[in-house]
C-alpha positions, 0 to 999 in steps of 0.5 A, a space after each residue: 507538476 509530473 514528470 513524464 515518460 513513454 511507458 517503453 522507458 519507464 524502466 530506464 528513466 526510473 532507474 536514472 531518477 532514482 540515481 540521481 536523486 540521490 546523488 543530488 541529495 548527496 550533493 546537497 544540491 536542489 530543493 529537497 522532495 516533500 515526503 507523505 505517509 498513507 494509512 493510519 497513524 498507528 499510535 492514534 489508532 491501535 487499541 489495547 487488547 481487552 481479552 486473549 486473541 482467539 487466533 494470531 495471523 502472520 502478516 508479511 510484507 504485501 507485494 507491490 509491482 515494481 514499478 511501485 515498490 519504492 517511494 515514487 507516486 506512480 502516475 498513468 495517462 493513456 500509454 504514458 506513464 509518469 512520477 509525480 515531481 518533488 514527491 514521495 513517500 516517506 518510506 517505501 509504498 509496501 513498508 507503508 501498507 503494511 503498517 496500515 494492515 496492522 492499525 486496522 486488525 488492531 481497531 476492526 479485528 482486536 481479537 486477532 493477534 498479528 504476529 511479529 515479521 519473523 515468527 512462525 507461531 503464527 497458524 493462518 497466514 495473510 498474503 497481500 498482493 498490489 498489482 495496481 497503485 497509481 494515480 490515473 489522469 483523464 486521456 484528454 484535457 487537464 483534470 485531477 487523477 483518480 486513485 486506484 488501488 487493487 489487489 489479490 489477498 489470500 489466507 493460507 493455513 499452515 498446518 494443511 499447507 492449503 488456501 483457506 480464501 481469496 479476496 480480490 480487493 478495491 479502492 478508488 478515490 477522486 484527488 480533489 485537485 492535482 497537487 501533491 497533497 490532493 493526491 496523496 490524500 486520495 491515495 489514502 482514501 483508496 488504501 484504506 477502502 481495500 485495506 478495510 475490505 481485507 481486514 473485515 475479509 480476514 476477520 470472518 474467514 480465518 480459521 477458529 482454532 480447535 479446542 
């Protein structure tokens, strides 16, 4: 079940979902939202280090559109736009991509070394725009959404203070029904489609330092 509003009222209507959600939960009152997670678990998935990285890459946050920034599931069919009702994720979408970025470089790119948010050791830096993160339904008749998830990454050298490249990025995922779990399940899918493309991108194109 969705909730729907006119893209002109996106903006307001969110705003007063998000005040009311927690002025709800404050109150106790309602039936509490079920919360998902994408990406991979990092605990299963990081492997230790078997040799010096050959190269440490600073990761910052990726950007997300606001309409996406937070925890609500962003839905679009035609000019509408919607929120899937009684799901979210469990932390913020940004927070959530940035922690499969991570369990990635550490499973396909063990050689790189991410660094942590604050430092500036790093000599190559990451940056990961999401300018599309939404669950698109068919225009007509009933049907289950279709994941898109696209962006911009771009690699900067610090030294230099120049673009190394830039990779536009994708992933599409059919949800195998139009229940909260299918979705979610099929936004993981198409994270980790452009997720992958970045990690594989970065790991050929980022600087070899000199000796």
């Amino acid at each position: 079940m969705i909730y729907r509003a006119t893209s002109r009222a996106t903006v307001a209507i969110a705003a007063a979902l998000t005040l009311s959600g927690c002025v709800g939960g404050l109150l106790g009152g309602g039936k509490p939202d079920t919360l998902y997670r994408f990406g991979p678990v990092a605990a299963d998935t990081i492997a230790q280090a078997t040799a010096a990285p050959r190269q440490t890459l600073a990761l910052p946050v990726p950007q997300f559109s606001p309409a996406v920034a937070g925890d609500r599931i962003l839905t679009t069919q035609g000019s509408e736009i919607s929120y899937v009702k009684g799901v979210r994720w469990v932390s913020p979408a940004p927070t959530l991509y940035a922690a499969a970025l991570d369990a990635t470089v550490a499973t396909r790119a063990p050689d790189i070394a991410v660094a942590t948010r604050a430092s500036g050791a790093a000599a190559t830096v990451l940056t990961v725009s999401v300018n599309r993160f939404e669950a698109s339904y068919p225009e007509a008749g009933a049907g289950a959404p279709v994941i898109h998830v696209d962006g911009v990454a771009s690699l900067a050298d610090r030294a230099t203070k120049t673009i190394v490249g830039r990779l536009r990025f994708s992933g599409t995922a059919p949800a195998a029904a139009g229940t909260g779990p299918a979705i979610v399940a099929a936004f993981d899918a198409a994270t980790m489609q452009g997720v992958t493309q970045i990690v594989d991108w970065a790991n050929v194109t980022i600087p070899v330092p000199k000796q």
